[in-house]
C-alpha positions in Angstrom: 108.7 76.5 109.7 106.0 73.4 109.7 103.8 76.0 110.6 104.3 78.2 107.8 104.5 75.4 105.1 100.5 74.5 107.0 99.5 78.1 106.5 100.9 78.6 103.4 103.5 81.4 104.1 106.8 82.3 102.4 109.4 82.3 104.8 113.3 82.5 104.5 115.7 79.7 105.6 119.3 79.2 105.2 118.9 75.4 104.6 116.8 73.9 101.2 113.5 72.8 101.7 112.4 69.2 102.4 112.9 68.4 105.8 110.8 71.5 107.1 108.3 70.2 104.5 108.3 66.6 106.1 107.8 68.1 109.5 104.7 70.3 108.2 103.5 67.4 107.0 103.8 65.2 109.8 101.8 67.5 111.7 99.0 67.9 109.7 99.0 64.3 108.8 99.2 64.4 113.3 96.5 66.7 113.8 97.9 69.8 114.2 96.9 73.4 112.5 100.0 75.4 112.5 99.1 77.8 114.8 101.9 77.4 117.8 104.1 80.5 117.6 107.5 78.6 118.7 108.3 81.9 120.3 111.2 80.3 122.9 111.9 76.8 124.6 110.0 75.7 127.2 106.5 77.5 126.5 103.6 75.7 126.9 102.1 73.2 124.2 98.8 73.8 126.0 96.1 71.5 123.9 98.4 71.6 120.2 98.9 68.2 119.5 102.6 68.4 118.8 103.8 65.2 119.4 103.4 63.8 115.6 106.6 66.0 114.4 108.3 64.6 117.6 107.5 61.1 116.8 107.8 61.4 112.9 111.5 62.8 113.5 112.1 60.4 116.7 110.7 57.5 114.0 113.8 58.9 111.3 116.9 59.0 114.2 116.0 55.8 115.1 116.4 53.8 112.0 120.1 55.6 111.8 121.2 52.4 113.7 119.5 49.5 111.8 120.8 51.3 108.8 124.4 51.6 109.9 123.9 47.9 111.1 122.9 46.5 107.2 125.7 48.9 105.7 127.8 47.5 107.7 127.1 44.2 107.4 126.7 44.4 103.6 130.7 45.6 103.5 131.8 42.6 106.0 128.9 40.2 106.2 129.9 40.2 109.6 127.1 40.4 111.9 129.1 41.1 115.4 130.7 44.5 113.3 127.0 45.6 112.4 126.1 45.2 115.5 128.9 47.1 117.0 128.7 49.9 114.6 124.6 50.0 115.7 125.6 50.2 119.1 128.0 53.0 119.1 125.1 54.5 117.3 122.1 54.1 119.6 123.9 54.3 122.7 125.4 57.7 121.8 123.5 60.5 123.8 124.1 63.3 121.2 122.5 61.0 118.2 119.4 60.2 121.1 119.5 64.1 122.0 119.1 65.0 118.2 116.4 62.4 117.6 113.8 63.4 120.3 113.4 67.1 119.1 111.5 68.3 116.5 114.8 69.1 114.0 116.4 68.7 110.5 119.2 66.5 112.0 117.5 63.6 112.6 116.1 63.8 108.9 119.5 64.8 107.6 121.2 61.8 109.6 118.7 59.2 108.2 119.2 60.4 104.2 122.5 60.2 104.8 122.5 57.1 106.3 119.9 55.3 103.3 122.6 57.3 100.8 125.6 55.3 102.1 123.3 52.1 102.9 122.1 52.2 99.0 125.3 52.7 97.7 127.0 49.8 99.0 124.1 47.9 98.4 124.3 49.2 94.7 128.2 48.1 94.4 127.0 44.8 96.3 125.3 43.8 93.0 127.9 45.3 90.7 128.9 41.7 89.1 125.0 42.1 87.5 125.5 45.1 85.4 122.2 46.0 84.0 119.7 44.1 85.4 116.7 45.1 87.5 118.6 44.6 91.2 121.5 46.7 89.6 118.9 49.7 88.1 116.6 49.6 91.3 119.7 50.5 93.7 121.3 53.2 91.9 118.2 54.6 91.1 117.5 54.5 94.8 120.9 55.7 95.9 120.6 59.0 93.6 116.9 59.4 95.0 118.1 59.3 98.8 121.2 61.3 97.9 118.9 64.2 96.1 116.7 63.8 99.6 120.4 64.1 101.7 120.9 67.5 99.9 117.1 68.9 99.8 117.3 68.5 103.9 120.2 70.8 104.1 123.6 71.8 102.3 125.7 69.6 104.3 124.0 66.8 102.0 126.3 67.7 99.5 129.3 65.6 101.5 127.6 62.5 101.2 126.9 63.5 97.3 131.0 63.7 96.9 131.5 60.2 99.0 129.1 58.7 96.2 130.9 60.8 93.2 134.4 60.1 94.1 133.3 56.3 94.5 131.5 56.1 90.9 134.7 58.1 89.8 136.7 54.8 91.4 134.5 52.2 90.4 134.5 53.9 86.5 138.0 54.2 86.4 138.0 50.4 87.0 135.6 49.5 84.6 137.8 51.2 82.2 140.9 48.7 82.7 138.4 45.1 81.7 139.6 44.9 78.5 137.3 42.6 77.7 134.5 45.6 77.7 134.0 47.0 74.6 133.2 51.2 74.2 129.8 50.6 73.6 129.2 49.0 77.2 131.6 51.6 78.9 129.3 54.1 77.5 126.2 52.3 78.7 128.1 52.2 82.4 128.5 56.1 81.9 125.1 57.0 80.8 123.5 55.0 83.2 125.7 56.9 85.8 124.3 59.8 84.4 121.2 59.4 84.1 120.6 57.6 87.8 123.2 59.8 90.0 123.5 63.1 88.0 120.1 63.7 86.2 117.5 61.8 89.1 118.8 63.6 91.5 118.3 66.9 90.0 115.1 66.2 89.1 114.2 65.1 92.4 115.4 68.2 93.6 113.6 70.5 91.0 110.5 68.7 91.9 111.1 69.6 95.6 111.4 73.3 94.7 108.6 73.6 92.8 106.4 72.2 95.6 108.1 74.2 97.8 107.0 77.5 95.9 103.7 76.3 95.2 102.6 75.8 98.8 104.6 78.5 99.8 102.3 81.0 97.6 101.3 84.0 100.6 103.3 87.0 101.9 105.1 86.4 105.1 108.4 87.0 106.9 110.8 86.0 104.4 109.4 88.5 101.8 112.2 91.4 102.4 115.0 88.7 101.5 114.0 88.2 98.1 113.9 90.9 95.0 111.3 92.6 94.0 109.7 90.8 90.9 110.0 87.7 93.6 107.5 89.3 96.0 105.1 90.1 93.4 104.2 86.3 93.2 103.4 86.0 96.6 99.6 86.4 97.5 98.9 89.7 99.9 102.4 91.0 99.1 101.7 94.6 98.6 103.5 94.0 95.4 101.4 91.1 94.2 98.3 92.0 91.5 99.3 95.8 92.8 98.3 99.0 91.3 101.4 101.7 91.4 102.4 104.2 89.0 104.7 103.1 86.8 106.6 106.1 86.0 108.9 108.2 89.0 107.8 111.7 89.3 109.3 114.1 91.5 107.6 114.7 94.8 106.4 110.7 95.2 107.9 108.5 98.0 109.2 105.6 97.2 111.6 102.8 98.4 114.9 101.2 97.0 116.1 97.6 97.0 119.8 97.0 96.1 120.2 94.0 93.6 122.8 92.0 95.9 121.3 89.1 96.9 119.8 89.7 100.0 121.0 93.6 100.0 117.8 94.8 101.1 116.3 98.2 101.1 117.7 101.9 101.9 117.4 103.1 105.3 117.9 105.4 107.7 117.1 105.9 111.5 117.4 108.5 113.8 121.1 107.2 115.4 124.6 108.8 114.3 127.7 107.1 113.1 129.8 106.7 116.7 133.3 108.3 117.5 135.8 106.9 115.2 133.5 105.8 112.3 133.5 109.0 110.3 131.1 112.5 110.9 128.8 111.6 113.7 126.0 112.0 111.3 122.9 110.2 110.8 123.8 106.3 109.7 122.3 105.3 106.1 122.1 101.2 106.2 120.3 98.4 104.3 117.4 97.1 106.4 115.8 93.8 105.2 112.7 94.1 106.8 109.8 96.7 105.2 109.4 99.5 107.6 108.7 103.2 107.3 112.4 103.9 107.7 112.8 102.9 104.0 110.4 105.5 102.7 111.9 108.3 100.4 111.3 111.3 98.9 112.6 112.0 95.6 113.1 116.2 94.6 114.6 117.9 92.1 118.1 118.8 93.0 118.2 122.3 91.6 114.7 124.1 93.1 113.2 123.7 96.4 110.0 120.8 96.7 107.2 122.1 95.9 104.1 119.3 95.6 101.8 122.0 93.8 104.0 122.5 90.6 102.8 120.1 87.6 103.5 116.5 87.4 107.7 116.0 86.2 109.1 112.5 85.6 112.3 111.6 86.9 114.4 110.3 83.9 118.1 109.1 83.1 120.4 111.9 83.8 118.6 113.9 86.1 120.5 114.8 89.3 117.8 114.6 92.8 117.9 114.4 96.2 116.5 111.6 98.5 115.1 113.2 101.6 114.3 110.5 104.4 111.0 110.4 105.6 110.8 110.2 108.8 113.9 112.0 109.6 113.5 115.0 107.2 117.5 114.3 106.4 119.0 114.1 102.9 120.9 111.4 101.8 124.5 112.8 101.7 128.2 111.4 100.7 131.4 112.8 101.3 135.3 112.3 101.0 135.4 110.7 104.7 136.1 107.1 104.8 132.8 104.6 105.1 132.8 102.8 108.6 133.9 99.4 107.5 134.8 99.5 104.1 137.5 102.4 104.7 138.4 102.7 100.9 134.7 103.9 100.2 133.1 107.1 101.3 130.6 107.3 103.9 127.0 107.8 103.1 124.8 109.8 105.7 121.5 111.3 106.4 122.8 115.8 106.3 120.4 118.4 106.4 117.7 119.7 108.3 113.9 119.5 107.4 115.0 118.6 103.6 117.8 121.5 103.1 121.2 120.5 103.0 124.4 121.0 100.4 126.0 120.1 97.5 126.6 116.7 98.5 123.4 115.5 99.0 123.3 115.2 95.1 123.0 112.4 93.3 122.7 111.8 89.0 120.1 108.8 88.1 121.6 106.8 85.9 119.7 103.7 83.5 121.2 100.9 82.6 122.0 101.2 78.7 119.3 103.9 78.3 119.3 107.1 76.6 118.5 110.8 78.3 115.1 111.2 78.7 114.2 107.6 79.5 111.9 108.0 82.3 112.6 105.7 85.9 110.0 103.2 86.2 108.9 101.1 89.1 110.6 97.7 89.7 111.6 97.5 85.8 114.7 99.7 86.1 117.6 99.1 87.3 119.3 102.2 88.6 122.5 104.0 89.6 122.7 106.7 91.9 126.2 108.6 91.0 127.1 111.1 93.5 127.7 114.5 91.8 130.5 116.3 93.9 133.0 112.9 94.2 131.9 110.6 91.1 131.3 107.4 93.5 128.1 105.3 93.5 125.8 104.5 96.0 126.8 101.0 97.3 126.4 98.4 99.9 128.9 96.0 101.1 128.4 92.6 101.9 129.2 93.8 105.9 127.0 93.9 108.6 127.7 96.8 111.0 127.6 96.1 115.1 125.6 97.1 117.6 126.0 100.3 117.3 124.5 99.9 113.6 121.7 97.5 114.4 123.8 94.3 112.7 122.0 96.2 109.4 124.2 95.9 106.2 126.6 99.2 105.1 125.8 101.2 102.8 129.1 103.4 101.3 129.7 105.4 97.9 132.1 103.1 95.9 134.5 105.2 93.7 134.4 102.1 91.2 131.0 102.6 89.5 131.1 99.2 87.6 130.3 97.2 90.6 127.2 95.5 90.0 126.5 95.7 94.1 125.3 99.5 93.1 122.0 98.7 91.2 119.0 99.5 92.3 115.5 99.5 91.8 112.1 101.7 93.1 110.1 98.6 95.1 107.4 100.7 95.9 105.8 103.7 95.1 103.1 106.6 96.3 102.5 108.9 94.7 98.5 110.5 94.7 99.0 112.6 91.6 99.9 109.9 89.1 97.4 107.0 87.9 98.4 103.4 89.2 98.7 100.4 87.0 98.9 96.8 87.6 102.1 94.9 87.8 101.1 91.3 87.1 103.7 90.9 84.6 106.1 90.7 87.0 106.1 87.5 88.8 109.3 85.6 87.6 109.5 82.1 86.4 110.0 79.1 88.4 113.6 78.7 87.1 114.6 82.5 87.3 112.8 81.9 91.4 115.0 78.8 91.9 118.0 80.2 91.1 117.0 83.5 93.4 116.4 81.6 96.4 119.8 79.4 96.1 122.0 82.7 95.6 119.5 84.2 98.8 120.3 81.0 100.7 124.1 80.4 100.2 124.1 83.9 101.4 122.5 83.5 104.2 124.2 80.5 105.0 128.0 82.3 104.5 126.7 85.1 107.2 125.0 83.1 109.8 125.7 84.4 113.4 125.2 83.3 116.5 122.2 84.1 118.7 122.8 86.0 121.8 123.6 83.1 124.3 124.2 80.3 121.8 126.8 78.3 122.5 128.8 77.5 119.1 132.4 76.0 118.6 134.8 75.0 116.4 135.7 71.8 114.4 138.4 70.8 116.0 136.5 70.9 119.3 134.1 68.1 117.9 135.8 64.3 117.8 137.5 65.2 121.2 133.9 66.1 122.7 135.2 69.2 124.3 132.1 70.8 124.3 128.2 70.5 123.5 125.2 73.0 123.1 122.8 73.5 125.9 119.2 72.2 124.5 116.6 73.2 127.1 116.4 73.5 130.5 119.3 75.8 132.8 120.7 76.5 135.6 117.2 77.3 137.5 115.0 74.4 135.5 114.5 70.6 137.3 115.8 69.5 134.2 118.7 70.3 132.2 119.0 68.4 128.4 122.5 69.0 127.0 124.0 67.7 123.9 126.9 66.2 124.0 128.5 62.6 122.6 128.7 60.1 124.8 132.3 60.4 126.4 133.2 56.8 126.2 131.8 56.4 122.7 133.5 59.8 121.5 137.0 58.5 123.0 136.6 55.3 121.4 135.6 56.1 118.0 138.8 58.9 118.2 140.9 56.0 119.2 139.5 53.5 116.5 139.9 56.1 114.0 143.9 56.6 115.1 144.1 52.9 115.5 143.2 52.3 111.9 145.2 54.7 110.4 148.1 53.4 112.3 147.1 49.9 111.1 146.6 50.9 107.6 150.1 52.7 106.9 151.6 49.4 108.6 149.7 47.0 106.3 150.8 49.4 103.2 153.8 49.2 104.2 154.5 45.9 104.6 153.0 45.1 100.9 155.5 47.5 99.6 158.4 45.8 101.0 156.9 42.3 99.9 156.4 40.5 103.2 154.7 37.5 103.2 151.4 37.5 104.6 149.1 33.8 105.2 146.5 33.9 102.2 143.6 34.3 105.0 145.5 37.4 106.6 146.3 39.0 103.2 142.4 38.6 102.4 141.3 39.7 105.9 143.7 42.9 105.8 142.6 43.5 102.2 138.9 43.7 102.6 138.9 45.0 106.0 141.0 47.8 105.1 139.4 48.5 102.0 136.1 49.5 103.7 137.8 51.1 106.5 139.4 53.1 103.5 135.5 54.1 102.3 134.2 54.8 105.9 136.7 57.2 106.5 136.7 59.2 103.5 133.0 59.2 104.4 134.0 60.4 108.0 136.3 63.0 106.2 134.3 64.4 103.2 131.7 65.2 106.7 134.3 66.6 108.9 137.1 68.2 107.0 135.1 70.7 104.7 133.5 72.8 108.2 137.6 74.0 108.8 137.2 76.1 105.1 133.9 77.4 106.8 133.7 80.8 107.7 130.1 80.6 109.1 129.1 80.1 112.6 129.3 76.5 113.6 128.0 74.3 116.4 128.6 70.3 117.8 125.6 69.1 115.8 127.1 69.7 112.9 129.8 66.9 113.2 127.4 64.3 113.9 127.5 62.9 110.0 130.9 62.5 110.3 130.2 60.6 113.6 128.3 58.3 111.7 130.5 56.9 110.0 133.5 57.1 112.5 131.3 54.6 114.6 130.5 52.1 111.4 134.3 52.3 110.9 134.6 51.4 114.7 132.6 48.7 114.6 134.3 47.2 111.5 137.9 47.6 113.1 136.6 46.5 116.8 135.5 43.4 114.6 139.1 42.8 112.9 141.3 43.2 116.1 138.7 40.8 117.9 139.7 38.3 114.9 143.3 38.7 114.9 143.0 38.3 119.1 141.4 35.0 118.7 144.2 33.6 116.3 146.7 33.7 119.1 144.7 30.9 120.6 144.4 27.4 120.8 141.5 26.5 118.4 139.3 24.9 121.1 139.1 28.7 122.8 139.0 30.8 120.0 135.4 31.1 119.6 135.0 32.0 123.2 137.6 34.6 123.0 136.0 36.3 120.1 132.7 36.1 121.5 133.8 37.2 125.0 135.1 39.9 123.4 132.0 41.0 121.6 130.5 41.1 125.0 132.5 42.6 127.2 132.7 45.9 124.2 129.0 45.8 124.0 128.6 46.2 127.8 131.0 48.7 128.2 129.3 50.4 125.4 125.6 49.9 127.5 127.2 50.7 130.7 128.7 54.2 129.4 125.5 55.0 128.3 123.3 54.1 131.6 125.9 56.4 133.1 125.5 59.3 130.5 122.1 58.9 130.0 120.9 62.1 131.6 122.5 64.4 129.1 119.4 63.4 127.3 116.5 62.1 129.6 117.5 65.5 131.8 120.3 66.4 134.2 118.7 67.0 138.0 120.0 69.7 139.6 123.7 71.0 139.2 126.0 68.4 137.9 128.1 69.2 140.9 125.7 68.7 143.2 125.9 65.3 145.2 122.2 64.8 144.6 122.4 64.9 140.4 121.9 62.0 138.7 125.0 63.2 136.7 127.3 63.7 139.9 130.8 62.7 139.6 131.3 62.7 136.0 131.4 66.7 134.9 135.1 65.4 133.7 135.8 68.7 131.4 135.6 72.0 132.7 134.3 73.0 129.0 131.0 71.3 129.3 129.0 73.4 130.5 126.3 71.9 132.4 
């Protein structure tokens, strides 16, 4: 995707632009001309000077750590807990694993990271309302939260962290009684205009770069509608000359308005046993292809090209004969393969001839009889003439046995809006062709297009043949990681996975706290006395344990409503915070250890303790280390540099 963003070429992507963009950059800014093809792992660089966009995203995952560590340290100003939290971080193999590839995580970590580090710096110098210090940081915290979001959607967690905290902080502002409206108001609107209207722009601004150098025709053209593609230099819609009007007798091809729905298509494979007549399967395809071509004939006299030039208009009733196939398009009462309370569409016939149901009335939208069908402009129904239905696809993908291409039924209710259409292209030798330059869509009306396309996409991601995916409940317990390159046959094997010691601890710190925390409410409801020191010391500690795990939640939580395909990496914001929160509880205990001695060894008990975590933490990762530098051998083997501590069966390494 670097590549393409160097060469100029539209491409389609679940996730919103920026982080590809950085990592285009990086490698031009590097040296390199975009012209690796990334086919599969493990093929040769040869002389493409790739290491830049390793090095510009290694340079990002790295400063995760000193960012965690002034965070922390600006919610305790206690250096040991920043540097505990840090340490969880950088001796954490999956964060290391993450940070050495050319990736959006390690971009995505970092903008989360500066998000939560400018926040808190911003509520640091909340007793200075107004003044420059105050200004600079929220301006900066909305700037690196519009950056969080513009690297992928996830961003949006860390967005609701810093909402629901203004929310807080706002609602507080509104019990000083000694602030007047007018300087609530000011509070509001500066909220507004720094959090809320900053970041949008920030994002708009992104877009619009993101179309501009994204200008030429490339892969991601078929996901996109038609008036889309006719702003995209050597699109075969861009500055084209068609004919504008329909006639019988040209071949054209038909793009469903659902986002993404593609275009008609058939191939030369039958429905299988048990999904309806074993006739010829009618799909959307989002790639162009000459499967999508159609011919368009009258539906009450046989084709003939030599007769005089007839437009197709509202009303008329045709038949769409494939191309390559020579099959008609057909419906009947049988039920469609997925969606059993539509009818089944099908290619019927043989060399164009066919029956009564390969019908089908053209229908405008709002247009009188007579209106003639004209390419790209109109939006069209196709109402099938023996049962009434309308020709439809569904937001389903069909198996195998269907190519994973979308279904396409006849839906009986023909007010869906999933059952327009529109002619993308057209051929037709008879009828003069006319430009179509007016048909490039504005930058908002293409903003909105690709979000709808994206969030789409995102819902219906599936895995790859051999991916490794998992579920969220699978993630804090480190049950089981992603194989990143290497395999059973290579010297070297580079798996993701947390490191175990770190994973079990931050899961036990998390329990620890919450355990803690209902205690501590507890005992305030029931009035217990508390020293003044403890009482502050529980207060403040507990207050940003409180904000680092709604930040570990709002990252975690929201992937269980998901019905999307999911993978380890995607936990690794939440883990972010669940090792900041360790390091500020680690930090606590080691405090309330220390008052149980004699003031003369408090110090060293506190400090010893520091440094026996820190070195457990160091030691767990010398021993772990090879999930990311590379696994030798099999980890089973007595020879691996990983022997003896395969400890689940469900890592799979």
């Amino acid at each position: 995707m670097g590549s393409y963003y160097i060469n100029r070429t539209f491409f389609f992507d679940v996730h919103p632009p920026l982080g590809k963009m950085l990592i285009g950059l990086s490698g031009v800014l590097s040296g390199y001309d975009g012209t690796f093809a990334f086919d599969k792992p493990g093929d040769s660089y040869n002389d493409k000077t790739y290491v830049g966009m390793r090095a510009f995203c290694a340079l990002l995952g790295s400063a995760i750590a000193p960012l965690s560590f002034l965070t922390v340290l600006e919610l305790t100003q206690s250096i040991p807990a920043g540097i505990l939290a840090a340490a969880f971080i950088i001796c954490d193999t999956g964060c290391l694993t993450l940070s050495q590839y050319i990736l959006l995580d390690p971009i995505l970590l970092f903008f989360i990271a500066l998000s939560t580090y400018c926040l808190v710096k911003f509520y640091s110098v909340s007793h200075k309302p107004f003044h420059l210090s105050w200004w600079l940081w929220m301006a900066a915290t909305g700037f690196s939260l519009a950056c969080a979001f513009s690297v992928k959607f996830v961003g949006l967690f860390i967005i609701l962290l810093a909402g629901a905290t203004t929310v807080q902080d706002l609602w507080g502002l509104l019990g000083e009684l000694t602030l007047t409206k007018m300087t609530l108001f000011r509070h509001l609107l500066a909220r507004v205009v720094c959090l809320i209207f900053l970041p949008g722009l920030v994002y708009l601004i992104i877009f619009a770069v993101h179309l501009q150098v994204l200008n030429a025709s490339g892969p991601g053209d078929a996901h996109f509608s038609s008036q889309f593609q006719s702003s995209l230099l050597g699109n075969n819609l861009y500055n084209t000359s068609m004919p504008r009007d329909v006639a019988y007798g040209s071949v054209i091809t038909l793009r469903n308005h659902r986002a993404g729905g593609g275009l008609l298509h058939s191939h030369m494979h039958l429905y299988p046993e048990g999904f309806g007549p074993k006739q010829q399967q009618i799909t959307t395809y989002s790639y162009k292809d000459e499967n999508n071509n159609w011919l368009i004939k009258r539906a009450d006299v046989e084709h003939d090209p030599s007769r005089p030039i007839q437009f197709v208009t509202h009303g008329d009733y045709v038949r769409l004969e494939h191309i390559q196939t020579a099959r008609n398009l057909h419906s009947h009462e049988e039920p469609a393969p997925l969606t059993k309370q539509h009818f089944q569409v099908s290619g019927y016939g043989i060399n164009g001839s066919g029956d009564m149901n390969d019908i089908w009335q053209v229908e405008l939208i709002n247009q009188n009889a007579g209106v003639r069908i004209q390419t790209v402009l109109s939006k069209i129904k196709l109402i099938h003439y023996n049962t009434g239905c309308v020709l439809y696809t569904s937001a389903k993908w069909l198996p195998k046995w269907g190519f994973e291409q979308r279904e396409v039924t006849c839906n009986p209710d023909t007010r869906d809006s999933n059952s327009l259409w529109n002619v993308e292209d057209h051929v037709n030798p008879r009828l003069p062709n006319l430009s179509f330059q007016v048909l490039a869509p504005s930058f908002l009306e293409k903003f909105i297009e690709s979000h709808i396309v994206m969030l789409q996409g995102n819902s219906e991601l599936k895995p790859k043949a051999g991916e490794i995916t998992s579920q969220p409940w699978q993630w804090p317990i480190n049950y089981k990681g992603q194989l990143f390159s290497g395999g059973v046959k290579a010297a070297y094997t580079v798996y993701l996975l947390g490191n175990p010691i770190i994973f079990v601890g931050n899961l036990i710190c998390l329990t620890v706290f919450l355990v803690l925390y209902v205690i501590w409410a507890l005992l305030e409801k029931r009035g217990c006395t508390l020293t003044p020191k403890m009482k502050e010391r529980c207060h403040s500690t507990f207050g940003v344990c409180c904000f680092l795990f709604i930040g570990w939640f709002f990252h975690y939580a929201p992937f269980y409503t998901m019905r999307r395909v999911l993978y380890f990496h995607h936990y690794f914001p939440a883990m972010l915070f669940n090792s900041m929160l360790s390091g500020v509880l680690l930090d606590f205990i080691f405090q309330l250890v220390e008052d149980f001695f004699s003031a003369k060894s408090r110090v060293n008990i506190y400090n010893s303790s520091i440094v026996i975590s820190l070195s457990i933490i160091a030691h767990s990762f010398y021993l772990f280390h090879p999930l990311s530098y590379g696994i030798t051998t099999s980890s089973f083997n007595t020879t691996s540099n990983m022997a003896g501590l395969h400890w689940m069966d469900s890592w799979e390494f």
